[in-house]
mmCIF file of the C-alpha atoms, coordinates in Angstrom:
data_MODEL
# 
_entry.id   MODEL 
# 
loop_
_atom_site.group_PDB 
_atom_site.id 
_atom_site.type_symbol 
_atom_site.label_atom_id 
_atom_site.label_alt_id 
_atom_site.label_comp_id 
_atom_site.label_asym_id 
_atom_site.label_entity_id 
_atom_site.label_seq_id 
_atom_site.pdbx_PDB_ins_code 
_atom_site.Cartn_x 
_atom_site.Cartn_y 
_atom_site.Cartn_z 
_atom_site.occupancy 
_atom_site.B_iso_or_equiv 
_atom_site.pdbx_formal_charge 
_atom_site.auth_seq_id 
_atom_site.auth_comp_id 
_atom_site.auth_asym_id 
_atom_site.auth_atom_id 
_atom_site.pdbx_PDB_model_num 
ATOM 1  C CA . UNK A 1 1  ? 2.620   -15.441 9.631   1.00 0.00 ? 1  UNK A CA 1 
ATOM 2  C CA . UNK A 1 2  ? 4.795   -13.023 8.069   1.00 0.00 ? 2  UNK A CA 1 
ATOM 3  C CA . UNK A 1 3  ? 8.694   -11.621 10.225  1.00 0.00 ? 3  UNK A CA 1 
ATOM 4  C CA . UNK A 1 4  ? 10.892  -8.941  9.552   1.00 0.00 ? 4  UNK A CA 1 
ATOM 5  C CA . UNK A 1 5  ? 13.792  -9.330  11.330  1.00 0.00 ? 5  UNK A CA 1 
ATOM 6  C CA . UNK A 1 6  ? 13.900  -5.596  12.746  1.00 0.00 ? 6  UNK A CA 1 
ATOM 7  C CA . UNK A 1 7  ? 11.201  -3.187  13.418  1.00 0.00 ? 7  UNK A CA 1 
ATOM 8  C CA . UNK A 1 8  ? 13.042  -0.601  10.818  1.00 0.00 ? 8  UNK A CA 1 
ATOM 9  C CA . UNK A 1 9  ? 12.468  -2.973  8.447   1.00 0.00 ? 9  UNK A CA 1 
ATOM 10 C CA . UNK A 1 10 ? 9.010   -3.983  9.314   1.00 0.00 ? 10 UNK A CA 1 
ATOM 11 C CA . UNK A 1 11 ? 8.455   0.414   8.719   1.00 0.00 ? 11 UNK A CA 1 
ATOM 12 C CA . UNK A 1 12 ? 10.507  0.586   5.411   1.00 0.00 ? 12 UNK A CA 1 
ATOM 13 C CA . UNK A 1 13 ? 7.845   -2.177  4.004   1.00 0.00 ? 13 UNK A CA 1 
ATOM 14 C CA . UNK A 1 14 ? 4.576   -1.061  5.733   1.00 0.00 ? 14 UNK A CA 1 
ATOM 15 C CA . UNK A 1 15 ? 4.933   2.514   4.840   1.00 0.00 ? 15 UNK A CA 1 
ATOM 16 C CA . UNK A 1 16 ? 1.849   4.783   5.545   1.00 0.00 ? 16 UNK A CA 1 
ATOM 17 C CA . UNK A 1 17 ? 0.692   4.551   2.000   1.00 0.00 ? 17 UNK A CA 1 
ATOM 18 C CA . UNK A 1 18 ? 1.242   0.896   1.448   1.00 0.00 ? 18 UNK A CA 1 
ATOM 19 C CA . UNK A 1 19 ? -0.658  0.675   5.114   1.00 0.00 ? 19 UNK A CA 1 
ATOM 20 C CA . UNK A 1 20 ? -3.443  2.571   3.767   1.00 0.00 ? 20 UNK A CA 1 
ATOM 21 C CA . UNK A 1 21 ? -3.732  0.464   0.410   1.00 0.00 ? 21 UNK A CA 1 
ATOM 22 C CA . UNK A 1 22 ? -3.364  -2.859  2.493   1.00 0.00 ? 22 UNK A CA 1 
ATOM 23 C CA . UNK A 1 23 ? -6.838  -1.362  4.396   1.00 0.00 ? 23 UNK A CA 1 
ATOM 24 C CA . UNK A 1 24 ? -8.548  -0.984  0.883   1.00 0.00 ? 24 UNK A CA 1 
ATOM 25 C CA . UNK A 1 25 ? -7.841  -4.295  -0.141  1.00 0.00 ? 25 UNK A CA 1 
ATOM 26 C CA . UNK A 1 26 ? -8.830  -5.960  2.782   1.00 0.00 ? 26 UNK A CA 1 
ATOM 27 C CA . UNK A 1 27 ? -11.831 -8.167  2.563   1.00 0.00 ? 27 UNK A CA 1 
ATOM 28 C CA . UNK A 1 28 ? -12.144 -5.966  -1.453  1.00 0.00 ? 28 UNK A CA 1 
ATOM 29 C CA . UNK A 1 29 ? -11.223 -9.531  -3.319  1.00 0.00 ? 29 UNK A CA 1 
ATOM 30 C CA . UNK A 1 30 ? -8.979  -9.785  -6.295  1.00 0.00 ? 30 UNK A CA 1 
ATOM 31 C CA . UNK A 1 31 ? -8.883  -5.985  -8.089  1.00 0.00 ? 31 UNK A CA 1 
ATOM 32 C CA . UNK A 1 32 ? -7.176  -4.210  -10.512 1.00 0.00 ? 32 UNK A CA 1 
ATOM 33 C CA . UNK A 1 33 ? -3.868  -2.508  -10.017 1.00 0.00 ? 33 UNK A CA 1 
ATOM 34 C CA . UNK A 1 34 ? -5.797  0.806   -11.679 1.00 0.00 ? 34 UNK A CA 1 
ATOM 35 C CA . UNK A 1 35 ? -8.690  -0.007  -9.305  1.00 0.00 ? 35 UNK A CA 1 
ATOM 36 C CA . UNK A 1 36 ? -6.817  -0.299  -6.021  1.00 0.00 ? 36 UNK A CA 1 
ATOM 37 C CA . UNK A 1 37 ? -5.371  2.886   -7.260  1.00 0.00 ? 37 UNK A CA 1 
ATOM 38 C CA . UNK A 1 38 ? -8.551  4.939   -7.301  1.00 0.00 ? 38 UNK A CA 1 
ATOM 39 C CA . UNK A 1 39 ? -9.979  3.345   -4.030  1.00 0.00 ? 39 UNK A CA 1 
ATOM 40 C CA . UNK A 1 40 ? -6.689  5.069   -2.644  1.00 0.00 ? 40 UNK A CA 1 
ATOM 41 C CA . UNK A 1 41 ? -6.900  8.220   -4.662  1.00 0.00 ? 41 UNK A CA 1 
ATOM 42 C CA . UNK A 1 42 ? -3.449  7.663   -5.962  1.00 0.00 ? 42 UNK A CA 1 
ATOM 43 C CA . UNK A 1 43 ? -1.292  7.265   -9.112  1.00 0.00 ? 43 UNK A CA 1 
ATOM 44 C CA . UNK A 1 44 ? -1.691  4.025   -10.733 1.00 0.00 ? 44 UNK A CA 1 
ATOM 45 C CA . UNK A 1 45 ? 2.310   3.995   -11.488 1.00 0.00 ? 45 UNK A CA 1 
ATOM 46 C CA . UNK A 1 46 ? 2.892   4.554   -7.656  1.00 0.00 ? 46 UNK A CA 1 
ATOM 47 C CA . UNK A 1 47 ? 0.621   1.909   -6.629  1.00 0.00 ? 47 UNK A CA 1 
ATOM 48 C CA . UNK A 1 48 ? 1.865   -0.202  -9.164  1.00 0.00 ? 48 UNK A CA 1 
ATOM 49 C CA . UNK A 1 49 ? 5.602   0.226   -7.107  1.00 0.00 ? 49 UNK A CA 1 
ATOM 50 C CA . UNK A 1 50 ? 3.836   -0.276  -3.857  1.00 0.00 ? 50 UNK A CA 1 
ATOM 51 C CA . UNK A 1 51 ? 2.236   -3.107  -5.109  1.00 0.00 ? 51 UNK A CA 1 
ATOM 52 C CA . UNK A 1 52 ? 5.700   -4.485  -5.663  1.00 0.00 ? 52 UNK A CA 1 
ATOM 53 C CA . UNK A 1 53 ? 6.660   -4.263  -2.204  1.00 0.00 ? 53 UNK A CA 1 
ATOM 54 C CA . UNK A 1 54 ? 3.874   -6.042  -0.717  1.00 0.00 ? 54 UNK A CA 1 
ATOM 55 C CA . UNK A 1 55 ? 3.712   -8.828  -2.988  1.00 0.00 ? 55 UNK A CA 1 
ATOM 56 C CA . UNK A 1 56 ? 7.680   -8.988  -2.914  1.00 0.00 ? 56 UNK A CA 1 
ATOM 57 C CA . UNK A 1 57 ? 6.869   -9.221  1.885   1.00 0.00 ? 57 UNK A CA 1 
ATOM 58 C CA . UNK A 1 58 ? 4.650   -11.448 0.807   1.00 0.00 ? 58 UNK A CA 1 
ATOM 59 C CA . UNK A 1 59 ? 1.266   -9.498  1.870   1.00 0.00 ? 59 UNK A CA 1 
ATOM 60 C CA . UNK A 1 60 ? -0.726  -9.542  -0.793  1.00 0.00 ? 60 UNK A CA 1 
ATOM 61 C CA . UNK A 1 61 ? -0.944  -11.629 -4.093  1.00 0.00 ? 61 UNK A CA 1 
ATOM 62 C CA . UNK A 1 62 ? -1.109  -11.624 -7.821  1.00 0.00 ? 62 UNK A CA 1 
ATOM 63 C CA . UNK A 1 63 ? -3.375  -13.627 -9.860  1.00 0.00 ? 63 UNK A CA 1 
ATOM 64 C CA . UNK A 1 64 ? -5.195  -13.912 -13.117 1.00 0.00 ? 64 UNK A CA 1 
ATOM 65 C CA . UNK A 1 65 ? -7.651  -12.229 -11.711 1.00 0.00 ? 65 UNK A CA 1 
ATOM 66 C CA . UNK A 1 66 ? -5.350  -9.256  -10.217 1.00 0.00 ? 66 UNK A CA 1 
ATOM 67 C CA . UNK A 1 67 ? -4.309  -8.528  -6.718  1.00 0.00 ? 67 UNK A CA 1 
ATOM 68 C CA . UNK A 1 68 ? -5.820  -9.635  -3.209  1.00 0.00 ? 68 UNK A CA 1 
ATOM 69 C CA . UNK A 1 69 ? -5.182  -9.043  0.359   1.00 0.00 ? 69 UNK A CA 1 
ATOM 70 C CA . UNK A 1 70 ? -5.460  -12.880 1.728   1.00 0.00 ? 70 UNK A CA 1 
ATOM 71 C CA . UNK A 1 71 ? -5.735  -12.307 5.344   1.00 0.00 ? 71 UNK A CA 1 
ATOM 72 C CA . UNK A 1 72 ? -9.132  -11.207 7.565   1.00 0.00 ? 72 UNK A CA 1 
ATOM 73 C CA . UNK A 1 73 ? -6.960  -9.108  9.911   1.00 0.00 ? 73 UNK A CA 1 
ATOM 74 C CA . UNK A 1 74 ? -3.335  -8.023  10.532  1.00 0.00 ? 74 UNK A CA 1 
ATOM 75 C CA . UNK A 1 75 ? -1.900  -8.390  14.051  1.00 0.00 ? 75 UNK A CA 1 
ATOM 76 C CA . UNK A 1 76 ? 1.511   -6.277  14.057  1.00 0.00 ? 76 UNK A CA 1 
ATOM 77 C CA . UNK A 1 77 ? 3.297   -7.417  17.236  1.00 0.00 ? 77 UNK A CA 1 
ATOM 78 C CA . UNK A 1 78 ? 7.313   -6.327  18.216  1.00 0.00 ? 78 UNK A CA 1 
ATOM 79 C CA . UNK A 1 79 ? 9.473   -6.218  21.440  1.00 0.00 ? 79 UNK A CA 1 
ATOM 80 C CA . UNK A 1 80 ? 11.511  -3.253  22.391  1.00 0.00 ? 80 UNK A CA 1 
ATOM 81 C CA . UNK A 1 81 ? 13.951  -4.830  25.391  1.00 0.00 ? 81 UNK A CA 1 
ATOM 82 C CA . UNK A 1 82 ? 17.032  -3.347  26.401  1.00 0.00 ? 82 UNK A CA 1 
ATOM 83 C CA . UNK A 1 83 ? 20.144  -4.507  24.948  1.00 0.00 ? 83 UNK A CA 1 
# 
């Protein structure tokens, strides 16, 4: 189980790229920076930065072997009360 304290911050990490690399690594195994980067059509040095991020929230991990989405699924889950 991962928290971010506030939504805005949940949004400044899962950005919609970093959203849509998370879906290419799912269930992909340990890859490649360079090879997550062409699943997502993107620029290795932006992925690379992205990668970053996720490893830093503590979504995906490094390795020997390279990087890996751990999880089967993602369940994102926040209340909006009023104050």
């Amino acid at each position: 189980r991962i928290a971010f304290e506030t939504p805005d911050l949940l949004w400044q990490v899962l950005t919609a790229k970093r959203w849509e690399l998370l879906q290419a690594l799912c269930g992909a195994g340990p890859v490649s920076i360079r090879e997550a980067a062409r699943k997502v059509r993107r620029d290795v040095k932006a992925v690379h930065g992205d990668v970053t991020a996720l490893i830093n929230a503590g979504l995906i991990n490094r390795s020997t072997d390279g990087i890996e989405f751990p999880f089967d699924a993602v369940k994102v889950e926040f209340v909006l009360q009023a104050a």
